[in-house]
N, C-alpha and C positions, 0 to 999 in steps of 0.2 A: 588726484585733482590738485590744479594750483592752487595759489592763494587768488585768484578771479573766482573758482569754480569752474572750472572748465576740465574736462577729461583730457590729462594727458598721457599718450601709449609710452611705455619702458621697455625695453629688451633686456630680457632673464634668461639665465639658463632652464632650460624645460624640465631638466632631470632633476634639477634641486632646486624649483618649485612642487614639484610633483612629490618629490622624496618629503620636500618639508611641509606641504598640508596632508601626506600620506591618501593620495586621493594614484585612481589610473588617469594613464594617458587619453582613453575614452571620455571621460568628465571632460577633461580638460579641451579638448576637440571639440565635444556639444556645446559648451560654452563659448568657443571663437569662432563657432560656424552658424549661432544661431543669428538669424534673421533679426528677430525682436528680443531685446530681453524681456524675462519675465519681470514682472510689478511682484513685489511685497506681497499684495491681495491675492494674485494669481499663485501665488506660491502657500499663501498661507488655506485656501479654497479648497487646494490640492491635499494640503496635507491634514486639511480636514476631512476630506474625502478617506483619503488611503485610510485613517483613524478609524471611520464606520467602518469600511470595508474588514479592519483588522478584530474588529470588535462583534461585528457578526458572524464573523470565519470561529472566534474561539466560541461563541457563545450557540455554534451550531454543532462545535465536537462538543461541547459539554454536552449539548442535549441528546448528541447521538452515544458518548459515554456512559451516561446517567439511563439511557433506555436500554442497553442490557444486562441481561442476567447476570448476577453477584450470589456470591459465597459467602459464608463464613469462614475462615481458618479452618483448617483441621487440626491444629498443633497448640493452639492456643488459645483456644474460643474462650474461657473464664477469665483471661489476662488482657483481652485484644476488642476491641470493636471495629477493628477492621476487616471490609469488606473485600473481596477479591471477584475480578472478572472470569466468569464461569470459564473455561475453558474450550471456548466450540472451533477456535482458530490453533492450528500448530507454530505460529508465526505470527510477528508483530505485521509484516507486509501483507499479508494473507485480512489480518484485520483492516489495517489500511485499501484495499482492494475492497472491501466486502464496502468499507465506510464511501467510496468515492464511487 
């Protein structure tokens, strides 16, 4: 912007705007190609949004972690309270599979 207020465009090189906000070439496209920019509110709505979303996604693995079967140690039950997931999966992806 001037000193009126007014938006005035600059020609930059692309590669080192891109290199120095460390952002892709993709951001940078969506942002000259959009139509409308987004408001502050519409930005801030969004990222309140994605927050819920983020917040229900872990608070659905904890309760799907928290409802299965756990162990004791075998090695250190008198020194340890910790608990360990029963073993019924050979594999972390196998549990992942079973969880989705």
């Amino acid at each position: 912007m001037n000193e009126n207020g007014d938006d005035v465009k600059k020609r930059v090189c692309r590669n080192m705007f891109i290199n120095t906000l460390s952002i892709g070439e993709k951001t940078v496209r969506s942002w000259t190609l959009s139509d409308q920019p987004s408001t502050s509110l519409e930005n801030e709505d969004h990222q309140a949004q994605i927050r819920r979303q983020k917040s229900n996604m872990v608070k659905n693995v904890e309760e799907f972690l928290n409802s299965l079967p756990k162990v004791e140690s075998h090695y250190c039950q008198a020194s340890s309270n910790k608990l360990y997931v029963e073993p019924l999966w050979s594999s972390l992806r196998e549990m992942y599979r079973f969880y989705k």
